[in-house]
TILO-989697 format. One record per residue (C-alpha): x, y, z; residue in one letter. Coordinates in steps of 0.5 Angstrom, whole numbers, plus 2048, in hexadecimal, padded with zeros to 3 digits. Example, Ala and Ser with C-alpha at 12.3 -4.5 7.8 and 13.67 -1.06 7.14 Angstrom:
REM TILO-989697
8197F7810A;81B7FE80ES;
END
This chain:
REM TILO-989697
84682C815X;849825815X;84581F817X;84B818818X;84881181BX;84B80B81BX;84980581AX;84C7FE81AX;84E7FD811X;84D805810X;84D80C812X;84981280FX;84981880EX;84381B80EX;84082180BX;83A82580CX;836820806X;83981A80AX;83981C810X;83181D80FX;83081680DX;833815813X;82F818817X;829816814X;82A80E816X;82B81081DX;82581481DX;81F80F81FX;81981381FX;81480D820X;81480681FX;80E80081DX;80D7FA81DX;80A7F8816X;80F7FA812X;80B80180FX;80B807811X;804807815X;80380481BX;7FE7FE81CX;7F880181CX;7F6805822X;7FD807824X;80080D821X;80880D81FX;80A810825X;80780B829X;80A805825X;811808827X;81080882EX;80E80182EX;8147FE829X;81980182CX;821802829X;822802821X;8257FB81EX;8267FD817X;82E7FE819X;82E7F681BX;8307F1816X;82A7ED813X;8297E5814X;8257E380EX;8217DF811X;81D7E3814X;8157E6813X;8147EB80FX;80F7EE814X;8147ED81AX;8197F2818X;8187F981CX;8177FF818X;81A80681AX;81880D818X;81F810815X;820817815X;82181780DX;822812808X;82780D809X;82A80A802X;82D803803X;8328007FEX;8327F87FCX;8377F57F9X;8387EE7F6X;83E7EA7F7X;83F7E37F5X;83A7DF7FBX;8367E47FCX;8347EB7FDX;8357F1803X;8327F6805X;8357FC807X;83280280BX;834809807X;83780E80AX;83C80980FX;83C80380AX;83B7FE810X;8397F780EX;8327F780FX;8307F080DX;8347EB809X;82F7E6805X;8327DF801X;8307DE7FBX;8327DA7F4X;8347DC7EDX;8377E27EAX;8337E77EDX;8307ED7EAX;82C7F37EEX;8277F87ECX;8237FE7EFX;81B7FB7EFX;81A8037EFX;8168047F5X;81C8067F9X;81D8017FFX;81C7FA7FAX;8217F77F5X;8217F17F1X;8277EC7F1X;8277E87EAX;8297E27EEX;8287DC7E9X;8217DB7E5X;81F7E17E8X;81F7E87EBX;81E7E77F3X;81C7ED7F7X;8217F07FCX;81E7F5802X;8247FA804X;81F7FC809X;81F803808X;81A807805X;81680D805X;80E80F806X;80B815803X;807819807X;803820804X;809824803X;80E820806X;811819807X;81381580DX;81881080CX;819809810X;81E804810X;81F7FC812X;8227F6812X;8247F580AX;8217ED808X;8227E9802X;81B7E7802X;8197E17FEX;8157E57F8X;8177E37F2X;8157E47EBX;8167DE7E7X;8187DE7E0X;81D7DC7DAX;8247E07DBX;8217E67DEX;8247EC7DCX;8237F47DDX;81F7F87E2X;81C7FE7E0X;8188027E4X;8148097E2X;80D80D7E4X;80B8087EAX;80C8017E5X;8127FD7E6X;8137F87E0X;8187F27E0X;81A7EE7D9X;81C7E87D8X;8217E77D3X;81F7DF7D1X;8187E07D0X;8177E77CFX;8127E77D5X;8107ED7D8X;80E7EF7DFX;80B7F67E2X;8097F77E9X;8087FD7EDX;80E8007F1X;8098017F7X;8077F97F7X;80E7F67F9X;80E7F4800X;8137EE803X;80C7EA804X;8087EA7FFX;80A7E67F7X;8097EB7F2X;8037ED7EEX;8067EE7E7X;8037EF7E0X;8067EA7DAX;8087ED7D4X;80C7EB7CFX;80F7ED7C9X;8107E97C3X;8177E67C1X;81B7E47C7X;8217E97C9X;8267ED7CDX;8227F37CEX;81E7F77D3X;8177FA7D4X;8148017D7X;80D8017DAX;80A8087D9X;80580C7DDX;7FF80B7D8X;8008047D7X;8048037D1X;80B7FF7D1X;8128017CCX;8147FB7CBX;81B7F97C7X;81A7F57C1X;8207F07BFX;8207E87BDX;8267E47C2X;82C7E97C1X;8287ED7BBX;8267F27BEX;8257F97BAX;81F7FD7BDX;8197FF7C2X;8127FF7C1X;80C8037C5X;8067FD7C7X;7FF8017CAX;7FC7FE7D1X;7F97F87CBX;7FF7F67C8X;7FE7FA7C3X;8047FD7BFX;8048057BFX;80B8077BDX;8118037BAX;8188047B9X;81D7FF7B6X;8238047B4X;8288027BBX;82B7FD7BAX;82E7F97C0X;8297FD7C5X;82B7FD7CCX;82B8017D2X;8248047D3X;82380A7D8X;81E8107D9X;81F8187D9X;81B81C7DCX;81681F7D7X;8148187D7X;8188167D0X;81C8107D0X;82280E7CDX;8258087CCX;82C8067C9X;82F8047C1X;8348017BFX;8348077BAX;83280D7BFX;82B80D7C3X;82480D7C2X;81E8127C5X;8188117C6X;8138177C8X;80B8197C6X;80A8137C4X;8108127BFX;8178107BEX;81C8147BCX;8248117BAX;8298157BBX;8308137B7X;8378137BBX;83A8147B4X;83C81B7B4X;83F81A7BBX;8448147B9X;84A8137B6X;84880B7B3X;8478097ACX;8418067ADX;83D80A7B1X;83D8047B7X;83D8087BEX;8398037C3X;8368077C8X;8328017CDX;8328057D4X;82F80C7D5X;82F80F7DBX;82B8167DCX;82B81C7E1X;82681F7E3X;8238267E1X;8298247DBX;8278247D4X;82E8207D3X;82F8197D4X;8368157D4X;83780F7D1X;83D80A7D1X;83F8097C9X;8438037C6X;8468057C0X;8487FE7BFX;8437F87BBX;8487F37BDX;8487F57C5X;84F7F47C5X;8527FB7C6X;84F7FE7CDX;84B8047CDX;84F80B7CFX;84980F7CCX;8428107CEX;83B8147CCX;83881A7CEX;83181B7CAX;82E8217CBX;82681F7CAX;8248257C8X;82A8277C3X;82A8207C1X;8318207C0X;83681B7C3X;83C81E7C6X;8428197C7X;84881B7CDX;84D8167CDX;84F8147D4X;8578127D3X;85680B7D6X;8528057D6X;84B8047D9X;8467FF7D9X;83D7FF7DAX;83E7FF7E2X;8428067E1X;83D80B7E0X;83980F7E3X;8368177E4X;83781C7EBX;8338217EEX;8358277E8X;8338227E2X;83B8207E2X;83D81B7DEX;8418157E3X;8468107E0X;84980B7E4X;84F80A7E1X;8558047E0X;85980A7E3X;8568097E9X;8538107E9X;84C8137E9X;84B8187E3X;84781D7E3X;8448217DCX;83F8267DCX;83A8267D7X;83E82A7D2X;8438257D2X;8488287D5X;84C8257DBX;8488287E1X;84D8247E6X;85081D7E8X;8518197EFX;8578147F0X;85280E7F2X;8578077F3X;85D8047EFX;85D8037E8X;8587FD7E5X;8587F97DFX;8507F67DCX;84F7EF7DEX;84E7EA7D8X;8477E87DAX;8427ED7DBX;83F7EA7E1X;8467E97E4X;8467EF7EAX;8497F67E8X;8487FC7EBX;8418007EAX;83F8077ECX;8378097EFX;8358107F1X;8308127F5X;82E81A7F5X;83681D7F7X;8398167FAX;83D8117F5X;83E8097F7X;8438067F4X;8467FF7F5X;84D7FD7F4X;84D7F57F3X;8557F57F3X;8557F87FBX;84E7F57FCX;84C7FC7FEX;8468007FDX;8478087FDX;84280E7FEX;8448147FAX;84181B7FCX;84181E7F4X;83F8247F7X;8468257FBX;8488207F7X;84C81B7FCX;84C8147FFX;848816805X;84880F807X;84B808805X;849801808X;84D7FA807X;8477F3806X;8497ED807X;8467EC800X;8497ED7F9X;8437F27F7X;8407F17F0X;8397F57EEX;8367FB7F3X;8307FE7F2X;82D8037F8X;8278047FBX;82580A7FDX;82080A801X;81D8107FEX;8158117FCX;81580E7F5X;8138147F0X;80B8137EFX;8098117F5X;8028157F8X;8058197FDX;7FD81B7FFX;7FB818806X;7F581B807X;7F581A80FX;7FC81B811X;7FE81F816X;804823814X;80582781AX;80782081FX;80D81F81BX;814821819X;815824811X;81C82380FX;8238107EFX;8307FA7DCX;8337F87D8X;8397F27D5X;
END
């Protein structure tokens, strides 16, 4: 059965996905007041909703407020929120009914990334990376979780440095890289809060450049190494700063990202290079390309989980002036490339992975592609008209995020953001703002992986049980 709301810019259909986020945001199970999933002390969550009353999340946010003013509710599941960049600002939206949430002003050309907490992102806003609070999150508790939203904030945490660049995080540690400087900053996923500057570690690598860092568990760092535009491999430093592995074979390295047997894989302009056990392995895209000279850069990754597959966009063209029609999919166990061609242009914004690992590309025809890990055409959706690649990479385009089975997708021409259900593989929902959206990114309101799930104490029976490049 169907469900049909109308709304003052859009009407959704929703499925039975949709339709259960929707239902989470209306189930309020209990509320705090200090922005945590306990109660002040003496007070159990119970009686801290009787004494807050009805949920505010669902109402737009002034950016002045105190971060400790904000109410919290208990929500019947995760929450996702969506923000978006346009030029002035950011919005947040609510996920399922993309219902403006709050609407922050800000300066410059804006850039977004997940802090890896699940409810934080960084807005790299001049000089700096600046904390946004979507206000949704999740609490473990033994072999469940409990999830809360409230109101979202631009807070006033920021992390200063010369051009900030990527933000990676991975087993617990997010990692923030400065191009200027090649300045590092690690800080734990838990630490982040609205009120409190953030306590990060300072590293360093040795020649400045546009690169990215990745903290593991054990306290060493994969770090790219590169000289300004020079850039031509990875290294491993110890918790000491000592080199313990090193790779100078990927040219032009880019686009970092983690699978789930711990490798990680980062992009070259002549295929991809892994780093597993300890060691780094290079891994051509010669035999997969029809090029004279071998040149095939790949610069984003994009993994799926329980897949040993990773896609990539592949530019087949040194110059840059021919738009990429191609991408990459790179079996990491094989180590073999695999090249599909899309039969239209797209760009980094486009890619993307689904619940069944498939490969998605947002084409300039205006349709979602979709291929499974083979290659093969698994399915496509007519999505928005036909696009053309703006000249400047930070000009807006439009972009695709996915969460679990859910799609966003932006379409800066009609100044759209739609919800795509990949499963059924249709719009379920379209929302016209009143901005032309640029970058998006999702909090999903979900515990981050890692996270200890073992509160001694807690009570299961009083509650209901219900994862860039330019």
């Amino acid at each position: 059965m169907l469900i049909i709301i109308l709304m003052k810019n859009s009407t959704m259909i929703i499925t039975q996905t949709t339709a259960a986020l929707a239902l989470m945001a209306l189930l309020g199970a209990c509320s705090t007041d200090d922005g945590g999933a306990e109660a002040a002390e003496g007070n159990t969550a119970e009686d801290s909703a009787e004494e807050t009353g009805k949920q505010s999340a669902d109402e737009p946010s002034d950016d002045s407020v105190e971060p400790s003013e904000r109410e919290t509710s208990e929500a019947g599941g995760p929450t996702p929120r969506l923000a978006v960049t346009y030029d002035g600002g950011v919005q947040v939206l609510e996920g399922a009914t993309l219902e403006e949430l709050a609407d922050f002003p800000a300066d410059g050309f804006l850039r977004l990334n997940p802090a890896g907490d699940g409810r934080h992102l960084f807005l790299t806003e001049g000089e700096g990376f600046r904390l946004l609070d979507a206000g949704t999150w999740g609490e473990p508790h033994g072999d469940h979780s409990h999830s809360y939203t409230t109101d979202p904030l631009l807070t006033d945490i920021t992390v200063d440095g010369d051009t900030p660049g990527h933000v990676v995080s991975h087993e617990g540690t997010g990692t923030l890289f400065f191009d200027g400087s090649g300045e590092i900053r690690t800080y734990d996923l838990d630490s982040l809060d609205a009120e409190t500057e953030i306590d990060a570690e300072e590293a360093s690598v040795p020649d400045a450049h546009h690169g990215v860092a990745v903290t593991l568990a054990d306290g060493s760092r994969l770090e790219t190494i590169g000289d300004g535009d020079d850039r031509s491999g990875a290294r491993v430093v110890d918790a000491d700063g000592e080199e313990i592995a090193a790779s100078e074979d990927c040219p032009g390295v880019h686009g970092e990202t983690a699978m789930d047997d711990g490798t990680l894989a980062l992009g070259c302009e002549d295929g991809a290079l892994l780093y597993s056990d300890g060691e780094f392995t290079k891994v051509a895209a010669e035999d997969s390309v029809e090029t004279s000279d071998g040149y095939a850069r790949t610069g984003n990754l994009f993994p799926a989980e329980g897949s040993t597959v990773l896609l990539g966009d592949r530019n087949l063209d040194p110059d840059g002036e021919e738009p990429m029609t191609e991408i990459a999919l790179l079996d990491a166990e094989t180590q073999e490339f695999t090249g599909v061609d899309v039969g239209a242009a797209y760009n980094f914004r486009s890619l993307a992975r689904g619940p069944e690992g498939e490969a998605l590309v947002l084409a300039e025809d205006g349709v979602l592609h979709a291929y499974d890990e083979s290659g093969e055409d698994a399915w496509e959706l007519e999505i928005m008209d036909p696009w053309t690649e703006p000249e400047e990479w930070q000009e807006p385009r439009p972009a695709i995020t996915v969460d679990g089975d859910l799609a966003y997708i932006t379409d800066p021409e009609s100044q759209e953001v739609h919800l795509v259900d990949l499963t059924e593989r249709k719009i379920i929902n379209s929302a016209e703002l009143d901005v032309v959206p640029n970058e998006i990114a999702i909090a999903d309101g979900r515990v981050p992986k890692g996270a200890d799930e073992d509160h001694e104490g807690h009570d299961h029976e009083e509650h209901n049980h219900e994862d860039h490049d330019h």
